[in-house]
C-alpha positions as CSV (number, residue, x, y, z in Angstrom):
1,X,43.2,40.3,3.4
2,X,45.0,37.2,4.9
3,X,45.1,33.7,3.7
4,X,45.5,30.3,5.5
5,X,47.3,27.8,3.7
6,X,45.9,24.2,5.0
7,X,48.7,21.1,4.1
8,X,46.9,18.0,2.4
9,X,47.1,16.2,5.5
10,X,44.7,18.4,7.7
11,X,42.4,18.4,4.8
12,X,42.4,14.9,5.1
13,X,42.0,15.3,8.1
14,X,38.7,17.8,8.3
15,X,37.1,15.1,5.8
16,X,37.7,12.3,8.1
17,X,35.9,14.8,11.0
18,X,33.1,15.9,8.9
19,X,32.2,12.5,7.6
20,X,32.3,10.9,11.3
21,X,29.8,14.0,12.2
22,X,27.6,13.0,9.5
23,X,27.4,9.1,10.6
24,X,26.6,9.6,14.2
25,X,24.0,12.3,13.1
26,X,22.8,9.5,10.9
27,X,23.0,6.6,13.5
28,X,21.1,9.1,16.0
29,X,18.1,9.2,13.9
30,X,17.5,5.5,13.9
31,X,18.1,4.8,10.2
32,X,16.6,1.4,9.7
33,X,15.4,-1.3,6.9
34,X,11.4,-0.6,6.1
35,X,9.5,-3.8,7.4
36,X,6.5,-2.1,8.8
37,X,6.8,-2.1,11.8
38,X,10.3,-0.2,12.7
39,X,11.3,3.1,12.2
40,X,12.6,4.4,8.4
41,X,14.6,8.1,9.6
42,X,12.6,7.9,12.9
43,X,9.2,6.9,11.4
44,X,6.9,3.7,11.5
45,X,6.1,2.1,8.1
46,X,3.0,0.4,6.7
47,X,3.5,-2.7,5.0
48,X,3.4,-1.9,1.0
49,X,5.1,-4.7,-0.9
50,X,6.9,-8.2,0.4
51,X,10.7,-8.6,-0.7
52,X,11.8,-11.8,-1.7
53,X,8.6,-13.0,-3.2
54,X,9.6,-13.6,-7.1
55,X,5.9,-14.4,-8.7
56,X,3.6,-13.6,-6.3
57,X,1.3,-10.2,-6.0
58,X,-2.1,-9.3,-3.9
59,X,-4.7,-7.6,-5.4
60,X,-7.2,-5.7,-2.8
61,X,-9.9,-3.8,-2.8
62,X,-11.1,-1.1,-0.2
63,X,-15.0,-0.5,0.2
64,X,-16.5,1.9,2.1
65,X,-19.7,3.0,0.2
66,X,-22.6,1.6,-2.4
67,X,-23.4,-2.1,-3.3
68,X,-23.4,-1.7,-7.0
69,X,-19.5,-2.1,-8.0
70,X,-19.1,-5.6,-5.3
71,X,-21.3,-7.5,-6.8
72,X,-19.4,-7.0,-10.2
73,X,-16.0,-7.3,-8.8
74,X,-17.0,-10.5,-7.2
75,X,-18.6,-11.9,-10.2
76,X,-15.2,-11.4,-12.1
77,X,-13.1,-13.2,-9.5
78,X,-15.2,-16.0,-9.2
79,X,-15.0,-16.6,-13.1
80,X,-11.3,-16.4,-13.1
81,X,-11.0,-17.9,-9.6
82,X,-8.9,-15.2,-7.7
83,X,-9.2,-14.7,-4.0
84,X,-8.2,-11.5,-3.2
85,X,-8.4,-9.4,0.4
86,X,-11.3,-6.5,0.9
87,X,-10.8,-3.9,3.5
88,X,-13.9,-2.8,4.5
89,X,-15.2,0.0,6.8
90,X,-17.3,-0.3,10.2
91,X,-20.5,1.2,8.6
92,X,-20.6,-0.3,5.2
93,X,-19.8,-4.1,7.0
94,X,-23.1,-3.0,9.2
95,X,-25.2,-2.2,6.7
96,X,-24.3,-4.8,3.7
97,X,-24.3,-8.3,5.6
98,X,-25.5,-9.9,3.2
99,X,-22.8,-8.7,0.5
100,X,-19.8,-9.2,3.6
101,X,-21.7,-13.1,3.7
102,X,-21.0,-13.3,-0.3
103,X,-17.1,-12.1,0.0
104,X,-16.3,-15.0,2.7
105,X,-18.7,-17.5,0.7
106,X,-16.3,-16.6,-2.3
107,X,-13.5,-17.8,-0.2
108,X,-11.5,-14.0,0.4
109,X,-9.8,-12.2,3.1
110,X,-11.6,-9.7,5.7
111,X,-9.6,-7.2,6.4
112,X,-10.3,-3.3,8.6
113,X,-10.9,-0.1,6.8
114,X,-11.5,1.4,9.6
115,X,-15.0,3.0,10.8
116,X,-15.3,6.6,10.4
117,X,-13.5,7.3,7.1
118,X,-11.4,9.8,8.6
119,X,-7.7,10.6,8.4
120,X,-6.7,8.8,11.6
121,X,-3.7,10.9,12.2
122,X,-5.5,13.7,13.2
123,X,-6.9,11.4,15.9
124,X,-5.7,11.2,19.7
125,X,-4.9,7.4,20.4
126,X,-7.7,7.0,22.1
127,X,-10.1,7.6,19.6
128,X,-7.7,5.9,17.3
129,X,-8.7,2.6,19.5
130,X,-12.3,3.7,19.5
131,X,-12.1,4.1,15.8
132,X,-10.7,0.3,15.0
133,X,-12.8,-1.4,17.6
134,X,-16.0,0.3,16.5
135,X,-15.0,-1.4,12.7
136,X,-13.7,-4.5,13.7
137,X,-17.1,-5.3,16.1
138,X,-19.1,-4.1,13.1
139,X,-16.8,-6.4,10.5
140,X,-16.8,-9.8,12.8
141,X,-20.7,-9.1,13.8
142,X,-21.1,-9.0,9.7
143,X,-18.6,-11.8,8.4
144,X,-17.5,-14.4,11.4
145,X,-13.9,-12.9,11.2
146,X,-11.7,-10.5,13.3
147,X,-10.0,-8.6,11.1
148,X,-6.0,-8.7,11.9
149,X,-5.4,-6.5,8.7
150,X,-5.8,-2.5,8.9
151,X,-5.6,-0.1,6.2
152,X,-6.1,3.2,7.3
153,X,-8.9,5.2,5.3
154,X,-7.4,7.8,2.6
155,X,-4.2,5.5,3.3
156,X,-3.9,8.4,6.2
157,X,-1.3,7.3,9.2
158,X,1.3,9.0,11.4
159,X,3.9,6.6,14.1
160,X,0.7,6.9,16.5
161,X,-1.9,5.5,14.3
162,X,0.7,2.3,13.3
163,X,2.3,2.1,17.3
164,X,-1.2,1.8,18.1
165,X,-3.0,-0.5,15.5
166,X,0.1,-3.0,16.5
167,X,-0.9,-2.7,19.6
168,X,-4.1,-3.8,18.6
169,X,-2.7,-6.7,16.7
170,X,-3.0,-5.6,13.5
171,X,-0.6,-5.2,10.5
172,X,-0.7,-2.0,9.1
173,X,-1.2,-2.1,4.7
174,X,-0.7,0.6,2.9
175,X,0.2,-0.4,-1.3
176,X,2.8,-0.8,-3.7
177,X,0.9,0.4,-6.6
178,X,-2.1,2.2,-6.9
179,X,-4.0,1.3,-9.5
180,X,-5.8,4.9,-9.8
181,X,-9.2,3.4,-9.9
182,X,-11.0,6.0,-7.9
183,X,-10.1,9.0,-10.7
184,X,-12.4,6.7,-12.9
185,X,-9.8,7.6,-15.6
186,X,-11.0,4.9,-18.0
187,X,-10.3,1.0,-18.3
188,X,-7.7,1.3,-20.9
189,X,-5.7,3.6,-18.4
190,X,-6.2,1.3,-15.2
191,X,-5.3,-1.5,-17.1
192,X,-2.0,-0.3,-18.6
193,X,-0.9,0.8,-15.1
194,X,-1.4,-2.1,-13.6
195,X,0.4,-4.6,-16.0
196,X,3.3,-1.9,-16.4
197,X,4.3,-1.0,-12.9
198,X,3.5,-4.3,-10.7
199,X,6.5,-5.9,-9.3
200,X,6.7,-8.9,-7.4
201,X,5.6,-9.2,-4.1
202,X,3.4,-5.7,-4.5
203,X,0.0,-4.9,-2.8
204,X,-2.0,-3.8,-5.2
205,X,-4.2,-1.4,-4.5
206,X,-8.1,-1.1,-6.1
207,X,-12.0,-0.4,-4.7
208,X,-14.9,-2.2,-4.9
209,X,-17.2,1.3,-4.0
210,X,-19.6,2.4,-6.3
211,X,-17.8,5.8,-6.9
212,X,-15.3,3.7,-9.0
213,X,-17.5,3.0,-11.9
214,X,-14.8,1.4,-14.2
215,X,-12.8,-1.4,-11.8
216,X,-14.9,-4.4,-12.8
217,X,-14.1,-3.8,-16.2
218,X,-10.8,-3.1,-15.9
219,X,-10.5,-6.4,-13.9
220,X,-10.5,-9.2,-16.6
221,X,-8.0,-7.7,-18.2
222,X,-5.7,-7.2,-15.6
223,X,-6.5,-10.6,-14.0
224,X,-5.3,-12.0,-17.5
225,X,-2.7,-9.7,-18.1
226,X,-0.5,-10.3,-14.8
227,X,-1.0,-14.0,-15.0
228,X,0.5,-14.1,-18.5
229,X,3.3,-12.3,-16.7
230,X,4.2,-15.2,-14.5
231,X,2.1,-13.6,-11.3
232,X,0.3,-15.9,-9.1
233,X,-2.6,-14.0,-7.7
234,X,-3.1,-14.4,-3.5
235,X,-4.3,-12.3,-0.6
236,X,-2.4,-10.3,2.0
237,X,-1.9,-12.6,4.4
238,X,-0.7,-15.5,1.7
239,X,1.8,-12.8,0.2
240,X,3.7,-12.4,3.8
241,X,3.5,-15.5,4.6
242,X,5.8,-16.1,1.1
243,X,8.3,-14.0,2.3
244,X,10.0,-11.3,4.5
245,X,8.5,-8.2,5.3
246,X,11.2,-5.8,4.9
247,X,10.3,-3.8,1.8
């Protein structure tokens, strides 16, 4: 058996090597600040919360199904006075005018859920295009407005699905919190999440579909609670515009 003796300096040395390795490995791969649109580790971003906002948060609400749970939801936000942004799908915009009328009556933001609810990074770009178009006709034909705001159904997306919805002139939303709604895990539960775990400048995510049966009634409470914490309530588009999106 033979053994190499190495002197401190060559040791020294090999860490100086090793380390330099380890930067350009890490320079290769495009390591960059999250701002939604450039690469984190070689990957596009949605946007899920605004930096340098310091009272501000956006509650939203994704609805793809029923006409039960709206109605309720909007009720609530009209008596407290909250404008808040709905991403709605294609299908559901078609076939509830008259509800898409009331959200823009009430004074919130129209944003794209998309048309098929489909995970759209199993999607060639193509039908990825297909996909947004086919909502965003059905969401201006319903509510006046071209929708410049995507979230991607199931929150689904891959660098294609974000490369192309900029394309298309959207920004891409995803969330800071998710309020866990959907499980329908009771109000209490929805409630304390919220007020525990929203920071400032977060995009809250909640649904206005009639699968989640407990959201209106979570709502006051959580309306109340974050304002008591010092949040003023606003859309999407009124939370970017309050800061930099690089978080």
């Amino acid at each position: 058996m033979y053994f190499v003796t190495v002197s401190r300096r060559a040791r020294q040395a090999i860490r100086i090597f090793v380390l330099l390795v380890c930067a350009l490995a890490i320079a290769r791969l495009g390591v960059a600040v999250t701002t939604g649109e450039l690469p984190v580790m070689g990957r596009l971003e949605p946007i899920r919360k605004v930096p340098g906002v310091e009272d501000k948060v956006a509650l939203t609400f994704d609805v793809s199904w029923g006409e039960l749970t709206l109605p309720k939801v909007l009720a609530v936000l009209e008596e407290y006075d909250v404008k808040c942004t709905f991403f709605l799908s294609g299908p559901w915009a078609a076939s509830h005018p008259d509800l898409v009328a009331e959200i823009v009556a009430d004074g919130h933001e129209i944003a794209s859920h998309g048309h098929r609810h489909v995970n759209l990074s199993s999607l060639k770009e193509e039908e990825i295009r297909q996909n947004l178009e086919q909502a965003a006709e059905a969401i201006e034909a319903a509510s006046g407005r071209k929708p410049d705001l995507l979230r991607p159904p199931n929150g689904d997306y891959n660098d294609l699905v974000i490369r192309t919805a900029q394309s298309m002139g959207y920004k891409v939303i995803h969330w800071g919190l998710d309020s866990h709604d959907w499980m329908n895990p009771g109000v209490n539960y929805i409630v304390k999440r919220v007020l525990e775990k929203t920071r400032p400048g977060d995009v809250v995510l909640m649904h206005a579909s009639d699968t989640c049966r407990q959201t209106d009634q979570a709502l006051p409470a959580i309306i109340e609670g974050l304002v008591s914490q010092g949040f003023v309530l606003v859309t999407v588009s009124e939370l970017l515009e309050s800061g930099s999106e690089d978080g």
